[in-house]
C-alpha positions in Angstrom: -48.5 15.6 -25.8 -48.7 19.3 -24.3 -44.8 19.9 -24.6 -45.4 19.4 -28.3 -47.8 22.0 -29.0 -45.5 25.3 -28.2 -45.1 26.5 -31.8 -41.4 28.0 -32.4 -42.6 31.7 -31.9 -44.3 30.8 -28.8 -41.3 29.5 -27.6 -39.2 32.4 -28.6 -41.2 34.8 -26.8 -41.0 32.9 -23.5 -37.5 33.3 -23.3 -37.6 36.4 -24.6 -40.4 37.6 -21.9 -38.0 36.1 -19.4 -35.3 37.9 -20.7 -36.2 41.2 -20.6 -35.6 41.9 -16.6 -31.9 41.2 -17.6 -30.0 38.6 -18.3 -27.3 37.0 -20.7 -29.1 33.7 -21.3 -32.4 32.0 -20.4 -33.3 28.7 -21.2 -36.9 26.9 -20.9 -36.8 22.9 -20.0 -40.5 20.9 -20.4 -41.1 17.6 -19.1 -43.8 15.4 -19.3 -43.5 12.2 -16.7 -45.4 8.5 -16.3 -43.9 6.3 -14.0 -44.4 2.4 -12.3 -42.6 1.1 -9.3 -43.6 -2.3 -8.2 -42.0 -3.4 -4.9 -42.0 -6.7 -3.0 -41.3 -7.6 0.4 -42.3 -10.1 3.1 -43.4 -12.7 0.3 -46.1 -10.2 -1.1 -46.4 -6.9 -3.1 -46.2 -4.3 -0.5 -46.0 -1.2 -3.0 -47.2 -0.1 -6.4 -46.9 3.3 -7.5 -48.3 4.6 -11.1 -48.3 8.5 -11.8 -48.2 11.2 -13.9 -46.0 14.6 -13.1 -45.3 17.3 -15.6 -43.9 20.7 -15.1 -41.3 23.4 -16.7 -38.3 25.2 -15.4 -37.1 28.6 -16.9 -33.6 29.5 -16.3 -32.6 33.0 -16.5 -28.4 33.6 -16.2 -26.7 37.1 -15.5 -23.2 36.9 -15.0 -22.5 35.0 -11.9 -26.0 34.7 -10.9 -29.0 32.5 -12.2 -32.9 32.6 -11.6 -34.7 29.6 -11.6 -38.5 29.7 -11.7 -40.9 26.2 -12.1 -44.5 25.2 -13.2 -46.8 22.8 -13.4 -48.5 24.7 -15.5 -47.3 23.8 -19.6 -49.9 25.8 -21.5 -48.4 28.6 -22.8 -50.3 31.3 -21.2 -49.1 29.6 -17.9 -45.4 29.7 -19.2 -45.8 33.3 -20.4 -46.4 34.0 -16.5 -43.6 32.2 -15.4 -41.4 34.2 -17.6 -43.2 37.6 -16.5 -41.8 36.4 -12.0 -38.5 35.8 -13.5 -38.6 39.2 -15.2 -40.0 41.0 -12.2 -37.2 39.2 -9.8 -34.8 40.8 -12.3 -35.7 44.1 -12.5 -33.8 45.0 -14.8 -33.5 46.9 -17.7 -31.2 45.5 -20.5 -32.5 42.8 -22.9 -30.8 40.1 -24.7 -32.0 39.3 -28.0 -32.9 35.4 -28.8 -32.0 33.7 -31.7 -34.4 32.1 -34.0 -35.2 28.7 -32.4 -34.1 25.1 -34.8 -36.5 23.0 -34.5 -35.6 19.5 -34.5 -37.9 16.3 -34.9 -38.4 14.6 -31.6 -35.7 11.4 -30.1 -37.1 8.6 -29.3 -35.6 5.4 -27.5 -35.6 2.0 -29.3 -36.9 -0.3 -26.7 -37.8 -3.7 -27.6 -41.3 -3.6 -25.8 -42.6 -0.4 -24.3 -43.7 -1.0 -20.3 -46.2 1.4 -20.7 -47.9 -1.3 -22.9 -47.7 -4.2 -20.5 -50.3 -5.2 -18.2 -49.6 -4.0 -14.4 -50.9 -7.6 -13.6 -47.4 -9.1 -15.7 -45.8 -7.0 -14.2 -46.5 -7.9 -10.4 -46.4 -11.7 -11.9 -42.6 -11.5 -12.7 -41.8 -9.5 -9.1 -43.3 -12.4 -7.7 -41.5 -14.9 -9.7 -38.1 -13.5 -8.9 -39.1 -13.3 -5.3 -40.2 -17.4 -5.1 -36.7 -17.9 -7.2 -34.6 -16.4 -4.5 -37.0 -18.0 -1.4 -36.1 -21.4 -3.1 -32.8 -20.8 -3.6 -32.1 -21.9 0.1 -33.1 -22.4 3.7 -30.6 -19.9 5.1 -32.9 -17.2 3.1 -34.8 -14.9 5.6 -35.6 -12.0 3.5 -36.2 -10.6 -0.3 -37.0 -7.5 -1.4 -38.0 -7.2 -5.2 -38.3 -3.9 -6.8 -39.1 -2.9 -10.6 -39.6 0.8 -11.7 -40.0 2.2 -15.3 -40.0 5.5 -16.0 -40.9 7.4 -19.7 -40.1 11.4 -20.0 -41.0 13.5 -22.8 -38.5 16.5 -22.8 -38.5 19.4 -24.4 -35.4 22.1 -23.8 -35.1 25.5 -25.7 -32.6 28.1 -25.1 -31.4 31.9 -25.9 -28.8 30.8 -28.2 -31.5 29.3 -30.8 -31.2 25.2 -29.5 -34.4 23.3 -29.0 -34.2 19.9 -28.4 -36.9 17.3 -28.0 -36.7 13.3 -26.9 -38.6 10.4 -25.1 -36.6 8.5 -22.8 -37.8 5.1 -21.6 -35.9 3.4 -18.6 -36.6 0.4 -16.7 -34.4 -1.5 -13.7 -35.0 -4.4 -11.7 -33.3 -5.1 -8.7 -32.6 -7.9 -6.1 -32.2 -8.2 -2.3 -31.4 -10.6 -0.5 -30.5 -11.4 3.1 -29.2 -14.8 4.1 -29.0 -16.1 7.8 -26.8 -19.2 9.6 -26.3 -18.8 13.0 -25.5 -15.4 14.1 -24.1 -14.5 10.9 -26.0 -12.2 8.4 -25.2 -11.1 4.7 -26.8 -9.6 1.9 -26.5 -10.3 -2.0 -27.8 -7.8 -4.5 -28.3 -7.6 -8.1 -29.9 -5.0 -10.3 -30.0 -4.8 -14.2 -31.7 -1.8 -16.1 -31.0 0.8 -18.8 -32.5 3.1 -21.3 -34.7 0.1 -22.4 -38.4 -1.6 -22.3 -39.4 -4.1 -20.3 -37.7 -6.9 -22.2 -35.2 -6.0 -19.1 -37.0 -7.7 -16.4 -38.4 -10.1 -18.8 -35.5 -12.0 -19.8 -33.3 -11.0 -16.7 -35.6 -11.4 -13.6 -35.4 -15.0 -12.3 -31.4 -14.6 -13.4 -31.3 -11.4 -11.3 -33.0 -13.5 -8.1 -30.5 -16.4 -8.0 -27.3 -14.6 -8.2 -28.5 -12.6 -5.4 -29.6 -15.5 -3.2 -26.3 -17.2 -4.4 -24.0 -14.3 -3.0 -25.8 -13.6 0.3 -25.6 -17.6 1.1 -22.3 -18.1 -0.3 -20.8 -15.2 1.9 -22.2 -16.8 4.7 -19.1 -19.3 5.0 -16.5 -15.9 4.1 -13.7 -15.3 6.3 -12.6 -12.0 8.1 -11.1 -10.3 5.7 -7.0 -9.4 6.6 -5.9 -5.9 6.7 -3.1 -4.1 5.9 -2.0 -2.6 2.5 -1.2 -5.1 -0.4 -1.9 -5.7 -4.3 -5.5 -5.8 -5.1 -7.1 -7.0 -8.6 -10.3 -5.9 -9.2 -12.2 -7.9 -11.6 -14.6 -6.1 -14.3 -17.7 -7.6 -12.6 -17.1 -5.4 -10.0 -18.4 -3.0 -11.7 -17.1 0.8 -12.0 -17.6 2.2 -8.6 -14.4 3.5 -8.4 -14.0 4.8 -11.2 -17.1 7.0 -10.3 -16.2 8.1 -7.1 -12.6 8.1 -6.7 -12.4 9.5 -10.2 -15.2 11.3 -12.3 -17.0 13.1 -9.6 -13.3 15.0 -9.6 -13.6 15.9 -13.4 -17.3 17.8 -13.2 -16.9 21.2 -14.2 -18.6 22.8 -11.4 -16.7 21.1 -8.8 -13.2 21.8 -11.1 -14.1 25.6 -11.4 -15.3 26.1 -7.1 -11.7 24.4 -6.6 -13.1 21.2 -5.0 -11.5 18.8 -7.0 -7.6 17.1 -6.7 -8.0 17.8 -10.3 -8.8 21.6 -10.7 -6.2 23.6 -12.9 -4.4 20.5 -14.3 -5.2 19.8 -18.0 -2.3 18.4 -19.8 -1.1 17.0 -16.7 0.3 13.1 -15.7 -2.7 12.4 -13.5 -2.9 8.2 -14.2 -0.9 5.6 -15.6 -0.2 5.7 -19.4 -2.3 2.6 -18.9 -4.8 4.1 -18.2 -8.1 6.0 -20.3 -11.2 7.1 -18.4 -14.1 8.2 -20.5 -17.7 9.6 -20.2 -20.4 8.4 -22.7 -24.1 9.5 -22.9 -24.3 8.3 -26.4 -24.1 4.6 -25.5 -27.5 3.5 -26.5 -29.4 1.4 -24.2 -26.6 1.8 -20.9 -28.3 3.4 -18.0 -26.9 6.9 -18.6 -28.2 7.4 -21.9 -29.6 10.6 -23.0 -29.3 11.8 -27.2 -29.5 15.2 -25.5 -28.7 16.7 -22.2 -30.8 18.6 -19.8 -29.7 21.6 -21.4 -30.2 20.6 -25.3 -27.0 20.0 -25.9 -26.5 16.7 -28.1 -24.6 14.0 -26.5 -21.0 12.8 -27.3 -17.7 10.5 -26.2 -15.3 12.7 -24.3 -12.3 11.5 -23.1 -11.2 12.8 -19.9 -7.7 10.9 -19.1 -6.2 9.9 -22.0 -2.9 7.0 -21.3 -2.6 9.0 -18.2 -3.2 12.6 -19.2 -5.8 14.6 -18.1 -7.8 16.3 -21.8 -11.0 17.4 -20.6 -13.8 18.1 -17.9 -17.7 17.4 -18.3 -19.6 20.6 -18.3 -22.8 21.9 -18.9 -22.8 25.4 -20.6 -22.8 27.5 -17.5 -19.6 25.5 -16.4 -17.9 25.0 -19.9 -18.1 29.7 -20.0 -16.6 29.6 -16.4 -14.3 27.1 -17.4 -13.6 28.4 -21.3 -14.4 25.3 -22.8 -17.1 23.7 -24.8 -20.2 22.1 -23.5 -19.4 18.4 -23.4 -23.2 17.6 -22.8 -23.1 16.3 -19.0 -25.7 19.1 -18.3 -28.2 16.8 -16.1 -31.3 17.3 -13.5 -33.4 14.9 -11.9 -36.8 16.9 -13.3 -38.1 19.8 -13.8 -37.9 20.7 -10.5 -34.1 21.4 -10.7 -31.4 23.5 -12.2 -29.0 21.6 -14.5 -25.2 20.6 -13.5 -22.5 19.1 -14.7 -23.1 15.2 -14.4 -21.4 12.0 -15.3 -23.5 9.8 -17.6 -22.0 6.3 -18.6 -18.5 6.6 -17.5 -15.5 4.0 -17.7 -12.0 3.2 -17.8 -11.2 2.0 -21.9 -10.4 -2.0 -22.1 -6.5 -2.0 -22.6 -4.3 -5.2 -23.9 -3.6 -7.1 -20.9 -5.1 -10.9 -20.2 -7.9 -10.7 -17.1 -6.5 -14.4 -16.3 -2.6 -13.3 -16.7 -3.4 -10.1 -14.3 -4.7 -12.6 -11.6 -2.0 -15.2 -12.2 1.0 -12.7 -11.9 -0.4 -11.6 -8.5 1.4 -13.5 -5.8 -0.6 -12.0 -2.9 -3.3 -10.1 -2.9 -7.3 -9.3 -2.3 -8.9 -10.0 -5.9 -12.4 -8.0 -5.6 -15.3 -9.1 -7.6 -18.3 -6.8 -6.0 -17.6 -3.2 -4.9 -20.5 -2.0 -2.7 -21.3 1.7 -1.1 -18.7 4.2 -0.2 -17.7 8.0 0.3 -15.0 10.1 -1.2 -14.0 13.4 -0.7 -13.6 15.4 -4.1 -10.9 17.9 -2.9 -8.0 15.5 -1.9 -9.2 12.6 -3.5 -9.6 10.4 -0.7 -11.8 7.2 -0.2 -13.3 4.4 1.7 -15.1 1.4 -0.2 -16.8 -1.4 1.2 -15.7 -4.5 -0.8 -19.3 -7.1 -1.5 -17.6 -9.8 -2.5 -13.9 -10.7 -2.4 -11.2 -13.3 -2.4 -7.2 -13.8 -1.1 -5.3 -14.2 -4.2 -2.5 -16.8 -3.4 0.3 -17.9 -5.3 -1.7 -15.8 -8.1 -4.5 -18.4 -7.8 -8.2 -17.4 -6.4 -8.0 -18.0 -2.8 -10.5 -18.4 0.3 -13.5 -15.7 0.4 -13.7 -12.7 2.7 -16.3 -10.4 4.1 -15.5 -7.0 5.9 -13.3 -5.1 3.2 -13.0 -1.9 2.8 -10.9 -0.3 0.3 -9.1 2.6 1.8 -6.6 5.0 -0.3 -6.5 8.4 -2.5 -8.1 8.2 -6.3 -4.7 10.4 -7.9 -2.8 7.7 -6.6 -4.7 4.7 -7.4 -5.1 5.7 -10.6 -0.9 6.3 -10.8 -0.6 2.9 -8.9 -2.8 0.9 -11.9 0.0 -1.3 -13.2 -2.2 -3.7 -15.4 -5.2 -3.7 -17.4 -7.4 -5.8 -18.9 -9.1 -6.3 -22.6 -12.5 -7.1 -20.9 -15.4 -4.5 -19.4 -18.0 -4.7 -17.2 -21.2 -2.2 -15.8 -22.8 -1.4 -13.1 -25.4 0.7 -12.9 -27.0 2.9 -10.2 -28.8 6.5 -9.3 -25.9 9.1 -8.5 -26.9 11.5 -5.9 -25.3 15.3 -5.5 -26.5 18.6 -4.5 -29.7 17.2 -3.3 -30.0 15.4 -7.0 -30.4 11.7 -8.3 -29.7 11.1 -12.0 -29.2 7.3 -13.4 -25.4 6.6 -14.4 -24.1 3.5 -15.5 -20.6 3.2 -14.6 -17.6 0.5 -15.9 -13.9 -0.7 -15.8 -12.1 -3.7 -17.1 -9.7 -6.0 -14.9 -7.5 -4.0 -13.2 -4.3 -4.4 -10.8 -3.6 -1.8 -8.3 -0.2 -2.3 -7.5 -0.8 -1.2 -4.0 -3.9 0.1 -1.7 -4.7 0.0 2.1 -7.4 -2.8 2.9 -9.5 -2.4 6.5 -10.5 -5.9 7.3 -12.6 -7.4 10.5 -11.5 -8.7 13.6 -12.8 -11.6 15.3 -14.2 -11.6 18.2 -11.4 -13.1 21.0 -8.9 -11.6 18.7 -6.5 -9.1 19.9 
């Protein structure tokens, strides 16, 4: 592999090349790319997608400012140029020394089978499987679209301060959609499983994956409007942690915290949840969707708890942020490829399991909407505020699952829900999606147990003849 043929000097003189118009820091980030996409739709493979993109990005930082300059070109005399722009866009005259580069042996992800080793013929064979499994499922089934993609990066990242860093990620994810029809009413179920893993992911999960989205679409079908006004709402862990990522973590990023565009800037130390309540960002969880043993910037990966029982500890930065911000580097320093600058980004984030019963949450509930599949929504980082669209939910009556609803939306502030958690439960459960900011999309896998929200505002639909 090319990125594995810089020798240590070679490497050192990039950055050093780089630095010599000026600068404070520089770091060099390699990446080698093959990827697959497979996509199904109108009961045949519509799409498949194999490449092969490589390329480099030198980052040069001054003070406030940074340079970024990228390549296709890996060889080193390419990279050698490449330093040579971002020293002419400089122009400057002082030079910062770099340290002597650590090598490190390179990271590799455990995968049960590689996908680069199976057939694109098996491949295609399970799409369509999962495709005729959700068709079957039922009549009232008008539409399916089955996507695979696998993706495996070899990384190299080197900086001023004497890090290098290399690692092979492999990533696969299968996903679900499907749209059911009776009458003049349409819904959608959707499933997706994937994570820093081989193909033993849509292997073992595909046909699964198919059914439980055919089930949803159909069984939302018969749903009722959903009520609205504010009342108690219990959010299962199946839902997944979408709220936890929006409402939440994309507050605690360092360069949102430090441009004062986050409800959460300035208040370390600070009562910002109930004492129930421990939120946490993990890129060291092997195998989750957000798994990296390094970040984007070669900074090894770790557990950092941002809200611990209710008080706020931490931020995720990348080094840029964490000097800004005078902390350490937690290693959330993340781009999409080589193409990009790194920023601080989430990884595998969560609220921690805590001691109550999922089934006593649910039963002390009188009234209430109890959510079991959180779909898309927005949020605005600077107040906090949100709007959720609820996938799947029921009434919660007499603390007993009730009828099932479509049309919720979740409307409130994340502060406050997080203040208004009153119970939560021993259990956990993913989701897992690509999280999209500044023009960027990195894979995140996101998670919360039971929870009970003691209040929040619920938009529901109205009926048409209804006043």
């Amino acid at each position: 592999m090319g990125i594995w043929q810089l020798e240590k000097a070679e490497i050192e003189k990039i950055l050093g090349t780089a630095l010599e118009g000026g600068g404070d820091f520089a770091d060099l980030y390699l990446e080698y790319k093959e990827i697959t996409g497979i996509v199904c739709e109108e009961n045949r493979i519509e799409n498949i997608t194999t490449g092969i993109d490589q390329g480099a990005g030198i980052r040069v930082v001054d003070g406030d400012h940074s340079l970024y300059i990228q390549t296709n070109d890996l060889s080193y005399t390419g990279l050698i140029e490449a330093a040579k722009d971002a020293k002419e866009a400089l122009g400057k005259t002082k030079t910062t020394v770099v340290k002597e580069i650590q090598e490190t042996d390179v990271v590799s992800s455990k995968v049960k089978e590689d996908p680069k080793e199976v057939p694109i013929k098996e491949k295609t064979e399970i799409v369509l499987s999962a495709n005729q499994a959700a068709r079957s499922y039922s009549d009232k089934v008008i539409q399916v679209t089955v996507s695979y993609v696998d993706t495996k990066k070899s990384i190299l990242v080197a900086n001023s301060e004497g890090t290098c860093s290399k690692e092979e990620r492999v990533s696969t994810r299968f996903s679900v959609n499907v749209v059911a029809k009776d009458k003049d009413v349409v819904q959608t179920g959707f499933e997706s499983k994937g994570g820093v893993q081989g193909f033993e992911i849509a292997r073992e999960n595909a046909i699964d994956l198919a059914k439980l989205a055919a089930q949803r679409a159909v069984k939302m079908l018969e749903a009722k409007p959903a009520p609205a006004g504010k009342m108690t709402v219990v959010m299962s862990s199946e839902a997944g942690g979408t709220m936890v990522h929006e409402a939440c973590g994309h507050g605690l990023e360092g360069d949102l915290v430090y441009h004062g565009m986050s409800v959460y800037a300035g208040r370390i130390g600070e009562t910002v949840a109930s004492e129930k309540v421990t939120v946490v960002d993990d890129a060291s969880m092997e195998g989750r969707f957000g798994y990296f043993a390094y970040d984007d910037e070669g900074t090894k990966s770790q557990k950092t708890v941002l809200i611990e029982n209710g008080v706020l500890k931490q931020y995720m930065t990348d080094i840029y942020y964490a000097k800004k911000l005078g902390l350490k580097p937690t290693g959330n320093g993340r781009r999409e490829s080589y193409a990009y600058k790194p920023i601080p980004r989430m990884s595998n984030t969560y609220i921690a399991p805590g001691k109550d019963d999922p089934q006593e949450i649910l039963s002390s509930t009188k009234k209430g909407l109890f959510v079991t599949r959180m779909g898309g929504g927005q949020v605005n980082t600077t107040n906090g505020d949100f709007v959720f669209d609820v996938a799947e939910g029921y009434l919660i009556e007499d603390g007993e699952i009730g009828s099932l609803v479509r049309g919720a939306t979740l409307i409130g502030n994340g502060p406050q829900v997080l203040k208004d958690i009153e119970m939560v439960g021993s259990d956990l459960g993913f989701s897992l999606g690509t999280c999209g900011k500044d023009g960027q999309g990195v894979p995140v896998a996101d998670a919360q147990p039971t929870i009970k929200i003691k209040s929040l505002t619920v938009g529901g639909l109205i009926e048409e003849g209804e006043k």
